[in-house]
Every structure is written in structure tokens, then in C-alpha cells.
C-alpha positions as CSV (number, residue, x, y, z in Angstrom):
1,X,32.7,12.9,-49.6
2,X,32.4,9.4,-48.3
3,X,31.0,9.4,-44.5
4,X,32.1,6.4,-43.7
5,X,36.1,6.9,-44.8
6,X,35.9,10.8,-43.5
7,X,33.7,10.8,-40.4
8,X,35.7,10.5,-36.4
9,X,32.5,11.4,-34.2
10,X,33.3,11.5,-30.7
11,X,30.1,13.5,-30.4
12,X,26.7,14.3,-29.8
13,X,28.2,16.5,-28.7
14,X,28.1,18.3,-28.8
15,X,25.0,29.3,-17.8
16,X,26.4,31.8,-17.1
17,X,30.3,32.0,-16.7
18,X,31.3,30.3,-13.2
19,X,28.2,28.9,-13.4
20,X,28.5,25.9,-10.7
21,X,28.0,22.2,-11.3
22,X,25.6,21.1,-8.8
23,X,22.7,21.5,-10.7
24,X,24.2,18.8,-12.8
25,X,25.3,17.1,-10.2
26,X,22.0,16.0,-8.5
27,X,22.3,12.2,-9.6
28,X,20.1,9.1,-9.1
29,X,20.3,6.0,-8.2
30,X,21.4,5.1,-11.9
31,X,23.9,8.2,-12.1
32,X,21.6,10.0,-14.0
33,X,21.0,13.5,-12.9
34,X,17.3,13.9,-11.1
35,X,16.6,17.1,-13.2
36,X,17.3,15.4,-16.3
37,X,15.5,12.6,-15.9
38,X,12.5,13.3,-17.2
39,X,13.9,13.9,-20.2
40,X,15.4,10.5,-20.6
41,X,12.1,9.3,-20.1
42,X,9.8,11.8,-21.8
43,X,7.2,11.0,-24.6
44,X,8.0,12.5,-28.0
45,X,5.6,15.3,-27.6
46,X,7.5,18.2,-26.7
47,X,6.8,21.7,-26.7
48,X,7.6,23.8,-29.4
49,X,7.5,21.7,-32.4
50,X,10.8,20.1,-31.6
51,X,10.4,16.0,-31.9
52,X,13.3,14.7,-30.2
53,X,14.6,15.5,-26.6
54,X,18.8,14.3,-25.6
55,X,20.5,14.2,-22.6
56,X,24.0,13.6,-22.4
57,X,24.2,11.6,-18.7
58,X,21.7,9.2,-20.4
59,X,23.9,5.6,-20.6
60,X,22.4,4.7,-23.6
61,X,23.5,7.5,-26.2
62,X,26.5,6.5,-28.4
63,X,29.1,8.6,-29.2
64,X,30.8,10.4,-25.8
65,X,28.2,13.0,-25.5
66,X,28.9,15.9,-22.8
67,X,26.8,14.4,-19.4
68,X,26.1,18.7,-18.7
69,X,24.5,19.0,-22.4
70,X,21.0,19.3,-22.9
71,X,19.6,19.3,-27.2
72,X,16.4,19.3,-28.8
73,X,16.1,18.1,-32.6
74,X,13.6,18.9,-34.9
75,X,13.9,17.1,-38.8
76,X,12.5,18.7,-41.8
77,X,11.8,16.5,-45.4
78,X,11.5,18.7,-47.9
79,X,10.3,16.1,-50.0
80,X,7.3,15.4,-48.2
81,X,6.5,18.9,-47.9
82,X,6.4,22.6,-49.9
83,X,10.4,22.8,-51.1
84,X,9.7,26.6,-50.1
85,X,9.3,25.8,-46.4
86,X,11.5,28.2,-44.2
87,X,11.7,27.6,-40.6
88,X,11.3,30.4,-38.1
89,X,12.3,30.1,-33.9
90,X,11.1,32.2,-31.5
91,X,12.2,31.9,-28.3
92,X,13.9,33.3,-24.6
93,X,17.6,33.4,-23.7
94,X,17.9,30.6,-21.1
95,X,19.7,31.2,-18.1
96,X,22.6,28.2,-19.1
97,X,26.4,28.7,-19.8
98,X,25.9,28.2,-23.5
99,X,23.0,28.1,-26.5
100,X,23.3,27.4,-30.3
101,X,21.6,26.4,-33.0
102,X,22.8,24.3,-35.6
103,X,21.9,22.9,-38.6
104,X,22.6,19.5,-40.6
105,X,22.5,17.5,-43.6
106,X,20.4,14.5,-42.9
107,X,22.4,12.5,-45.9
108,X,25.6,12.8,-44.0
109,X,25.2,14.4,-40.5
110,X,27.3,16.4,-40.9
111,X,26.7,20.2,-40.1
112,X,25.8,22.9,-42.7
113,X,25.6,25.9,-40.8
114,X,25.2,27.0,-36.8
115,X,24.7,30.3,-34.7
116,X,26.1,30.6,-31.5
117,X,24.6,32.7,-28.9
118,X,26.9,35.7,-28.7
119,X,26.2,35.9,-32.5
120,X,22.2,35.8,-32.0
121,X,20.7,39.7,-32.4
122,X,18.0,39.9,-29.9
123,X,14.2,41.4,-30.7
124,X,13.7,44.9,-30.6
125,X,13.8,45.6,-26.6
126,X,15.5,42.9,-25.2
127,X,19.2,41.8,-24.5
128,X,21.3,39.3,-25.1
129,X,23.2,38.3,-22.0
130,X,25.9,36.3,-23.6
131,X,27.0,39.1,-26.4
132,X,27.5,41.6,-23.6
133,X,31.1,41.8,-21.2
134,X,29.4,44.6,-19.2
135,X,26.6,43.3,-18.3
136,X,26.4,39.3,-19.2
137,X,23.8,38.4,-16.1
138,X,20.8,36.7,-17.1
139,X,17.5,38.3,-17.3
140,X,14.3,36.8,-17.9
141,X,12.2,36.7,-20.6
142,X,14.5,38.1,-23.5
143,X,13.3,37.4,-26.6
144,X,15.3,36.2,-30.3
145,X,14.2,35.1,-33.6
146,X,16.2,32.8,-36.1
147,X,15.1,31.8,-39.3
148,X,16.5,28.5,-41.3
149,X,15.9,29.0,-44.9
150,X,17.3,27.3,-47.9
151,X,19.9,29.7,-50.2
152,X,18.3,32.2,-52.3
153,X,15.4,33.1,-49.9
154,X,14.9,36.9,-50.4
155,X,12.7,39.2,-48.7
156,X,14.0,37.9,-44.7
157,X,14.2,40.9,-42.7
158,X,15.3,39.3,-39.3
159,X,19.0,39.7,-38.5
160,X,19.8,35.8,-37.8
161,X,19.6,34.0,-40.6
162,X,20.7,30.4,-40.8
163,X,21.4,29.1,-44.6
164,X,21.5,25.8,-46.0
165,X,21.8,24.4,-49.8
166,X,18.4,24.4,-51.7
167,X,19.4,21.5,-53.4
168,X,19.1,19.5,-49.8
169,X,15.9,17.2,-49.0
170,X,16.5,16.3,-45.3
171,X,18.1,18.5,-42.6
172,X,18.1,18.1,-38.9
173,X,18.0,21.8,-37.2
174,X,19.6,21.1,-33.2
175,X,19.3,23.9,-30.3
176,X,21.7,22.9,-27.3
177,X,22.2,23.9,-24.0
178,X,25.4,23.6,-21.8
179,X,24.9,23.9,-18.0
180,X,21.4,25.3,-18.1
181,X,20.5,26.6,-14.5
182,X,17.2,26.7,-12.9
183,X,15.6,23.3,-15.2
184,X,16.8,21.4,-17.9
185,X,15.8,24.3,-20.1
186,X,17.5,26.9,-18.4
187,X,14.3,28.1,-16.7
188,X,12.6,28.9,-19.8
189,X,10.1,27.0,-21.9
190,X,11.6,25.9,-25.6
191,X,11.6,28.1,-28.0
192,X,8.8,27.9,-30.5
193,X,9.3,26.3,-34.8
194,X,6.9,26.9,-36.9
195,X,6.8,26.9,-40.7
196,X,6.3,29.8,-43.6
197,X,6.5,30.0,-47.1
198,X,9.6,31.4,-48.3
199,X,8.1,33.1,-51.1
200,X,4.9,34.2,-50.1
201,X,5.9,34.9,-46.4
202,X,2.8,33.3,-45.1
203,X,2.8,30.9,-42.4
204,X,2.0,27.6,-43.1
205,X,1.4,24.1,-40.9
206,X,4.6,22.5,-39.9
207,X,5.8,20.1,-41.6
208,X,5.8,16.2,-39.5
209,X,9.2,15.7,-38.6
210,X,11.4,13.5,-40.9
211,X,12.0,10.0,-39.9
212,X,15.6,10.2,-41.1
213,X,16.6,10.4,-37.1
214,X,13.3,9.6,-36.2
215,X,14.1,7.3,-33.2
216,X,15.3,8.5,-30.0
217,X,18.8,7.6,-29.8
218,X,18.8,8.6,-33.7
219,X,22.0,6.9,-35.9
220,X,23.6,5.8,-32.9
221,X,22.2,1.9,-32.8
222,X,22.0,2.1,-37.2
223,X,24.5,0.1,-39.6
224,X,26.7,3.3,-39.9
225,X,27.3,3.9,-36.5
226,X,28.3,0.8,-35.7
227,X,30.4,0.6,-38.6
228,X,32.2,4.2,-36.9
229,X,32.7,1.9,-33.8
230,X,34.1,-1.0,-35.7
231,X,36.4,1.2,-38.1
232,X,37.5,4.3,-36.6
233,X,36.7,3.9,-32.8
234,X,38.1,0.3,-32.2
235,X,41.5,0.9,-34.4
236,X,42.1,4.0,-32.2
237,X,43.1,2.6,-29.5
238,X,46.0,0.7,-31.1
239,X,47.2,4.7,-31.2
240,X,48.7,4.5,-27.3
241,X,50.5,0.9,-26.9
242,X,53.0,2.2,-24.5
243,X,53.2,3.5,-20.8
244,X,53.4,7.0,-22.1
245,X,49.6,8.2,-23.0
246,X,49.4,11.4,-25.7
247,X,46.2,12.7,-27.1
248,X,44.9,13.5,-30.6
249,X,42.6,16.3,-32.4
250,X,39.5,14.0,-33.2
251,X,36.4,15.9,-35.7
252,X,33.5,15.4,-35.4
253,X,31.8,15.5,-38.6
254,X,29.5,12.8,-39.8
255,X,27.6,12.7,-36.3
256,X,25.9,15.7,-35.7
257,X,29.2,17.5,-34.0
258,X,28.6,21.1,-32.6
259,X,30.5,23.6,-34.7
260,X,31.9,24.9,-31.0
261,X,33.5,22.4,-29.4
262,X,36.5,21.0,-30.2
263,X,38.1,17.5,-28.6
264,X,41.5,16.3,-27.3
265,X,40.8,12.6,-27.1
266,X,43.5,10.1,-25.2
267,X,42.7,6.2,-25.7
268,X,44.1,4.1,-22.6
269,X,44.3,0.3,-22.4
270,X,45.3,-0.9,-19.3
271,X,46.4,-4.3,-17.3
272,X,45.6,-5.3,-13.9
273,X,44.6,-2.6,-12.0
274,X,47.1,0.2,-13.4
275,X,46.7,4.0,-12.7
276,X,45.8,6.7,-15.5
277,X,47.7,9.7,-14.0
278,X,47.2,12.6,-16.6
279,X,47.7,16.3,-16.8
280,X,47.3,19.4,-18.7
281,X,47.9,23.4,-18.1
282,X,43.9,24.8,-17.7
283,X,42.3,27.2,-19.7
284,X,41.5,30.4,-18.2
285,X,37.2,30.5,-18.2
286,X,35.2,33.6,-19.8
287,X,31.5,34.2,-20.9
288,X,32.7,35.9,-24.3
289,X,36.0,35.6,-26.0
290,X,38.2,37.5,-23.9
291,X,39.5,35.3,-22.7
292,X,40.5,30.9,-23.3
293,X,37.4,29.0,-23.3
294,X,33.9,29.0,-22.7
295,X,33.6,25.6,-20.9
296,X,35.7,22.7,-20.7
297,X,35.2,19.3,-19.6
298,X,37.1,15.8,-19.2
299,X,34.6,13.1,-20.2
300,X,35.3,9.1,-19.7
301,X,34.0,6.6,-22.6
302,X,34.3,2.9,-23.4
303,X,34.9,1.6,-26.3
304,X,31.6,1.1,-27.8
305,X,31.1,5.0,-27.7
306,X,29.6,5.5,-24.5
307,X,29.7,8.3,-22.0
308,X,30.4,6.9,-18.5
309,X,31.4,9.8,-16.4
310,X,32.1,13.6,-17.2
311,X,33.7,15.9,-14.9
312,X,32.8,20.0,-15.7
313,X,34.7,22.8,-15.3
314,X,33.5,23.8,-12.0
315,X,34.3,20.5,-10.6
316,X,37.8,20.1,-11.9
317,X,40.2,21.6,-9.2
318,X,43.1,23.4,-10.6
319,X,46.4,23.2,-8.5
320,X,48.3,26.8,-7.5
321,X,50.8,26.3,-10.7
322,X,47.9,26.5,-13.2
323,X,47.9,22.9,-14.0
324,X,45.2,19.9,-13.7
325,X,46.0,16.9,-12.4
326,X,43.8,13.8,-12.8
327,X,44.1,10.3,-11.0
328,X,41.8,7.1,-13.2
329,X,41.8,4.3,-11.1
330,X,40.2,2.0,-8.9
331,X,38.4,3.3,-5.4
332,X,41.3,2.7,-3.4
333,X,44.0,4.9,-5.6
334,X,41.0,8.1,-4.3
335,X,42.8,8.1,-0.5
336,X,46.1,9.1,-1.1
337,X,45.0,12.0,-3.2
338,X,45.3,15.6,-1.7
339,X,43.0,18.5,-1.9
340,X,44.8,19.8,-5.2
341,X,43.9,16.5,-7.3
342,X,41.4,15.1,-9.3
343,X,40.0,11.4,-9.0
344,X,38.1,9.5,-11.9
345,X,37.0,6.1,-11.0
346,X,37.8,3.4,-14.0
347,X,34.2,3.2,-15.2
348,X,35.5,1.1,-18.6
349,X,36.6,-2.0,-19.1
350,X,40.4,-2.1,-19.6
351,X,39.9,0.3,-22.9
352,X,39.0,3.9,-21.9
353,X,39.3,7.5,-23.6
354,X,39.3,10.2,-21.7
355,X,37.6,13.1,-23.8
356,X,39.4,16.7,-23.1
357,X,36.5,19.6,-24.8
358,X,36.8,23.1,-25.0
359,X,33.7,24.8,-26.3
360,X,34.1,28.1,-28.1
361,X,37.4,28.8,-27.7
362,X,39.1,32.3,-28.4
363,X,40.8,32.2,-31.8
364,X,44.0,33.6,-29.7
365,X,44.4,31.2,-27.6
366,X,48.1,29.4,-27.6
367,X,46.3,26.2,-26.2
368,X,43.6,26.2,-29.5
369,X,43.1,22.5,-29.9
370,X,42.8,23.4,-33.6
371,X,46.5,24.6,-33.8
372,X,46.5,20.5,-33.6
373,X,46.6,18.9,-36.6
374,X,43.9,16.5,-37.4
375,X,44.0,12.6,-36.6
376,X,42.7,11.9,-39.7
377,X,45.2,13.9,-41.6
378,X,48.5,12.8,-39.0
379,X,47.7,9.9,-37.2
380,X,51.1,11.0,-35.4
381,X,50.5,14.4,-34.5
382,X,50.1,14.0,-30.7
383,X,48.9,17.7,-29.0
384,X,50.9,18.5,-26.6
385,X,53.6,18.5,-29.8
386,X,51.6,21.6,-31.5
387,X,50.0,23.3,-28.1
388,X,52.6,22.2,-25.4
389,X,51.3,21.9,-22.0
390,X,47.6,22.9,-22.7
391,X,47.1,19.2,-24.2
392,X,46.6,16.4,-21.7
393,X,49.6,13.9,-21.6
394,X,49.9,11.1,-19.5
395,X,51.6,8.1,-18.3
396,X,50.0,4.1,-17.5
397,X,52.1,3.1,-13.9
398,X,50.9,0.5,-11.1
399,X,49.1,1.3,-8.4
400,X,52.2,0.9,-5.9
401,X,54.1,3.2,-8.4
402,X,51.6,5.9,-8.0
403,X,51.7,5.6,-4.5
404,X,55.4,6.0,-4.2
405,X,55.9,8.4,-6.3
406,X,52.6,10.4,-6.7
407,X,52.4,12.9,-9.6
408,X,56.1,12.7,-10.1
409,X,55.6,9.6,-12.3
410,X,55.0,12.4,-14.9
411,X,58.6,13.8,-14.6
């Protein structure tokens, strides 16, 4: 399938439950959060075997990545190495919200095959704290093993297997972290990759890392992304023309998406110095699927894909009916908000879109963003249409408008 006709990627996107914020929150000077920062600036030696270190409050990743998401990348060419290389990943449950591997093809980038962490069988004598409703703390030093293999590799006796096609040359193998507590790893050091034959079993040298995404900031500076940008990301906004602001169920295949998350996205163009006032009934928050959503987060981008702001769960404050309320705007619009409210200052230019993500989200939830058809499919199916009040909807009025009137500009 052609990437560059099928592909929306509003991602790179792509802790325990209640975990809070503020670990996230420590920023610099630059906005960038002080724990995080030596990953923006590390080398590309990192432990583990994994080549490539991402951070989504970094400015300079394309594609409205989650600022409270941390990902490591590792990129195997099977034509530079043994076709019969397997890949096998030990490591310790981090104390973070969420963890997952997932795995891609490198010709498309879009993924093949993922494990999430409730799904991940833990060694012989530990835990896993996020498969567990009883007893979902975290404890240290609990150990899991994953093994990536192509299809038909027989004689694997671990319990988490990840598959991809044999007849693929390049893959990109991701592990992510959502609000990791403690570090940017979740106070635990990264798992370890290293290499066997599939059908000897023997271990063997790890392969060097393919060049495919070999640069830090991967696709996101290369002909195709741009071309996304151009195509897909530009033309969206011609979606909301009006003072009435809907949003739409954007994929995220073609640009390394996780297979958790999935996006509400609103474009907004405004004049002057209009008022974004938005809001949207909130999910109900649970480690495991008991009950809406695992996280969920209202990110701000431009419209050359960047992240600019992200507000987390823990931050957003939900008003006594159920419902979030959310305020863009200039400085001055933050004073006549009350306790209940949210404020986003306008970090864009006069073309925003404000990212709504719920990651791993109960199939019975009524809000289910993927009861929403896709944008690609219906370029008119708005969500609040399929999912009611769960999907963020919105209105563009003047500053003096909001001021009179407040929230009731909605009614």
C-alpha cells in the first residue's frame, strides 16, 4: 500500500495509575523537562544495545509526540546480517504508567506487531505489576523476557513472543515508556538486546544497527515526512473554516504510531487574538482495563508537526459534572479562569491542533475513539457525532466574548 497516499501520522507517538505529573513537569529554561534532558543531549551509545534515545518535550521532533513519553529504538538489517537473527530482551518492569514494545517495518514504518505490558509474562519468580488489579504497585527488580523473531521460528520456549514477516529486510523494534517515575527509565536500567540464531539457538554478536532511521530525529527531517506535512498535515486544517471547532479520528500508521494510543485531533486557525474554548466529558483513569483509559493527554502542535505543549492527565482538572474545560489563548484570557478550568497558552502561530490521546483504552468504553470512523475514510465524520460528549468540541469567539460570557459560549 502506498505510504505516502495512506499514512496520517500525528505520532511518535506514540507509572503507575494516578501517577502525578511533576516528575514531568520539572522544566528548564528551554521548557524542556530537567530529567529529560540528558537524553536530548545524549551520545548514541546507550546501554543495552538500543541505538537511538527520544524524548517527546524535545522541540525539535516532528510529528506531535506525547511531551510525558520516553522511547528507545533499536534497527535490525537483515541483509547485512545472518537472515536467521532473532532478537531477545531482557529487562526489569520500570516503575512508569505504561511500557510496550513494538515492532516496525522499516520500508513503511508502519507497525507489524507490539506487546503491551499487561500482556508481558514475567520470569519464573517475579511479577508483573501492570497485569495485576490486586496488587498493581511497583516492585523492583522484576524481571521479563521478549523475543522478536521472524515467522516460522520454532523451537522458542519463552511465553512473549513478538512475530514479524520473514520476507522483511529492515525492522525497527521501539520500547516506550509513559510517565516513568523515579528517572527517565522509570528507575531501572534499559533492558538488555542481544542477538541468537533462530535455528541453532546460539547466541551470536549483535547485529550494527540499520541506518534506515539512523539519525536521531529519524524520518522526521527526510523527503517523506515533509511530504506528510505538505499533503496531509497542511490540507487538514482547511477541515474547521468556521467558529464551531469538531475533531477527527487521525491513524497513525506510516510513522512509527504505537498500537495503544489512539488520537482525537482538532485543527484551529484563528484571527487576532481569538479564544480556543473546548471541552469534552473525561475518561475515568485505571491501571488495567477495568475501567476507560490508561492515560490521556491534550497535546498542542503547529503546523509543521511540532509538539509545543502537552498537558497529562494528572494536570488536567476535571469540573464536578465530569466534564473538561480548556481555555487557548493569550496570557491575559489565564485571569478570569476559576479553579475548575484549564488554560493553554497559544504556543502556534495562528494554525494549531490540539491532540486529545487516550492510550489503551477498554474495548467497552462508550467514548472509544475508534467507534470514530477514520478521517481518511470520512473526511466528515466529526467525533463527537459517533462518541457524543467524550470527543472534544469547541467554538473560535473573541477575547471580550469569552469574558462575557465564559464557558457558556459553548451552549
Amino acid at each position: 500500500m502506498n505510504l505516502l497516499k495512506t499514512c496520517i501520522s500525528f505520532c511518535l507517538l506514540g507509572s503507575m495509575i494516578f501517577t502525578n505529573c511533576a516528575f514531568a513537569n520539572d522544566k528548564n529554561m528551554d521548557g524542556t523537562s530537567k530529567s529529560q534532558t540528558s537524553l536530548i543531549n545524549s551520545s548514541s551509545t546507550i546501554e543495552g544495545g538500543w541505538d537511538n534515545e527520544f524524548i517527546g518535550s524535545d522541540p525539535t521532533i516532528k510529528f506531535y509526540p506525547d511531551a510525558y513519553a520516553n522511547y528507545w529504538r533499536f534497527g535490525l538489517n537483515r541483509k547485512d546480517s545472518n537472515k536467521n537473527i532473532g532478537l531477545k530482551i531482557t529487562g526489569v518492569f520500570p516503575d512508569a504508567r505504561y511500557m510496550s514494545i513494538n515492532v516496525y517495518n522499516d520500508s513503511n514504518f508502519s507497525p507489524i506487531e507490539s506487546i503491551t505490558d499487561y500482556d508481558i509474562v514475567p520470569d519464573e519468580g517475579s511479577i508483573n505489576q501492570f497485569a495485576s488489579l490486586e496488587d498493581n504497585k511497583y516492585k523492583a527488580d522484576q524481571h521479563y523476557t521478549i523475543y522478536v523473531v521472524p515467522k516460522g521460528t520454532k523451537n522458542i520456549s519463552g511465553k512473549n513472543v513478538v512475530y514479524y514477516d520473514n520476507s522483511l529486510n529492515k525492522i525497527s523494534v521501539f520500547l516506550r515508556y509513559y510517565l516513568p517515575n523515579q528517572d527517565d527509565k522509570g528507575g531501572a536500567v534499559l533492558p538488555t538486546i542481544e542477538a541468537f540464531d533462530t535455528t541453532t539457538g546460539e547466541k551470536t554478536d549483535l547485529p550494527k544497527t540499520s541506518k534506515n532511521v539512523g539519525s536521531k530525529r529519524m524520518h522526521i527531517r527526510s523527503s517523506v515526512g515533509n511530504y506528510i506535512i505538505k499533503t496531509i498535515v497542511r490540507p487538514f486544517f482547511l477541515v474547521n473554516r468556521t467558529e464551531d471547532l469538531h475533531s477527527y479520528h487521525l491513524s497513525g500508521n506510516g510513522m512509527y504510531p504505537n498500537k495503544d494510543n489512539d488520537y482525537l485531533v482538532m485543527p484551529i486557525t484563528r484571527k487576532n487574538d481569538e479564544v480556543a474554548v473546548v471541552k469534552f466529558k473525561a475518561p475515568t483513569l485505571s491501571k488495567v482495563n477495568e475501567k476507560d483509559v490508561r492515560y490521556f493527554s491534550l497535546g498542542q502542535g503547529d503546523i509543521e508537526s511540532h509538539n509545543l505543549l502537552t498537558l497529562c492527565d494528572e494536570e488536567i482538572k476535571i469540573a464536578d459534572d465530569g466534564y473538561v474545560y480548556l481555555v487557548i489563548g493569550d496570557t491575559k484570557v489565564k485571569n478570569s479562569l476559576d479553579a475548575n478550568y484549564n488554560y493553554m497558552p497559544w504556543k502556534a502561530d495562528s494554525n494549531m491542533v490540539l491532540i486529545y490521546r487516550n492510550l489503551v483504552s477498554n474495548p467497552n468504553f462508550e467514548g472509544n475513539i475508534n467507534l470514530v470512523p477514520n478521517f481518511k475514510e470520512n473526511k466528515k465524520a466529526t467525533g463527537d457525532a459517533y462518541i457524543g460528549d467524550y470527543a472534544p468540541v469547541g467554538k473560535l469567539v473573541t477575547y471580550d466574548e469569552f469574558i462575557n460570557k465564559g464557558f457558556d459560549v459553548l451552549k
